[in-house]
C-alpha positions as CSV (number, residue, x, y, z in Angstrom):
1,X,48.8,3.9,-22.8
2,X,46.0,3.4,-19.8
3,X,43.3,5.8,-19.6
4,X,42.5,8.0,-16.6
5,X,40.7,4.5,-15.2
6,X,44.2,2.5,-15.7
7,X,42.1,0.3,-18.3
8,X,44.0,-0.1,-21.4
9,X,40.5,-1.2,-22.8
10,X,37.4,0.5,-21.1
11,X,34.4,-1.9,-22.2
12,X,31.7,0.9,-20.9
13,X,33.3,3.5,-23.3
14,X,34.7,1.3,-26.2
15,X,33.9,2.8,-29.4
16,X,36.4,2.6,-32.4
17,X,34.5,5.1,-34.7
18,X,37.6,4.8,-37.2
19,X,35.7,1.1,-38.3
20,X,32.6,0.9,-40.2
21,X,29.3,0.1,-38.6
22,X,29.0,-3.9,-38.8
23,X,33.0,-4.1,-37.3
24,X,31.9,-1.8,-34.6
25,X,28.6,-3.7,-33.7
26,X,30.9,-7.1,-34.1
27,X,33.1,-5.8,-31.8
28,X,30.7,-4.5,-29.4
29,X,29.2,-7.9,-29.4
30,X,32.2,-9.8,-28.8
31,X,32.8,-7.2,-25.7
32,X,29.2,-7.9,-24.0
33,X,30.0,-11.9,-24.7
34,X,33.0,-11.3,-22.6
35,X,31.1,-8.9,-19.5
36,X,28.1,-11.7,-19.6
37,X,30.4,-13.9,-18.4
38,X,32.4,-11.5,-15.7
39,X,35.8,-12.1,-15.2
40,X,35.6,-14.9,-12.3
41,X,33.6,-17.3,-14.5
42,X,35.9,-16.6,-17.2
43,X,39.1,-18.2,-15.0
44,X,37.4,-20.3,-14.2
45,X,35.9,-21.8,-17.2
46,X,39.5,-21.4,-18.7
47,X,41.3,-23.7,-15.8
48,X,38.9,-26.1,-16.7
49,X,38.7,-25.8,-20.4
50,X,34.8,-25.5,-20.4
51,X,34.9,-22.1,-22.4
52,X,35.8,-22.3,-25.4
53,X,33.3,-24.4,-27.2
54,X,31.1,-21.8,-26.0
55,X,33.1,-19.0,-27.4
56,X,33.2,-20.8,-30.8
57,X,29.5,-20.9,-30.9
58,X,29.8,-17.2,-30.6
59,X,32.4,-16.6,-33.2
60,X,30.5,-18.9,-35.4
61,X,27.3,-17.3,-35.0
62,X,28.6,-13.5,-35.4
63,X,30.7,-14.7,-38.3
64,X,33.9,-13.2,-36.5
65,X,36.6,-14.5,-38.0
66,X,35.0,-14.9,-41.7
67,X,34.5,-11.6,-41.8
68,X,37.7,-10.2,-39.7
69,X,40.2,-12.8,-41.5
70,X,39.2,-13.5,-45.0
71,X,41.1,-11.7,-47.8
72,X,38.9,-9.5,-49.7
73,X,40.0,-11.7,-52.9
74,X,37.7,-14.6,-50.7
75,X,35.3,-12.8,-50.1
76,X,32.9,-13.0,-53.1
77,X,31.8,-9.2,-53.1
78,X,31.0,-9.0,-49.5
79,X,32.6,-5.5,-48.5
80,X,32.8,-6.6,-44.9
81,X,34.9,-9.7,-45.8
82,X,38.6,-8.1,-45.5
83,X,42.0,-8.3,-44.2
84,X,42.3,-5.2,-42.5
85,X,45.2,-4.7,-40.2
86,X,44.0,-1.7,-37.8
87,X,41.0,-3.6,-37.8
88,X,42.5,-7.1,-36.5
89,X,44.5,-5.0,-34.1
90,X,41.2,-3.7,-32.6
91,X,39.4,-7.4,-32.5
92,X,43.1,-8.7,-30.8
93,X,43.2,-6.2,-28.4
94,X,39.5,-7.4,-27.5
């Protein structure tokens, strides 16, 4: 459901303080790679395909989807390394 601003995802006030403290700065990184860019670049680039080796360098530097994706069985003791649902659903709403 939209928020007062009729953003169903307010960058300036994102804060899911349900998630632990590396998720939220992960998060909060992947958001300020996104409002670098602005939303006219980011048509752009993807009409011409020129944005997404770009984003992979980001995913692969923050460690996104290791640490989002990988079963907690995978993960060899790292805590942050987990399948969490609620936590996905925040990263795909990103």
């Amino acid at each position: 459901m939209p928020n007062s601003s009729g953003l169903l995802l307010n960058p300036n006030t994102f804060d899911p303080q349900q998630l632990d403290p590396e998720s939220r700065r992960q998060l909060r990184a992947l958001i300020e790679w996104f409002e670098e860019r602005g939303k006219t670049r980011l048509l752009r680039d993807d009409l011409e395909a020129a944005w997404v080796s770009d984003f992979l360098d980001f995913v692969k530097k923050e460690r996104l989807f290791a640490t989002f994706l990988t079963p907690s069985e995978f993960a060899a003791g790292d805590a942050n390394k987990r399948w969490d649902t609620s936590r996905n659903a925040v990263l795909s709403e990103i």
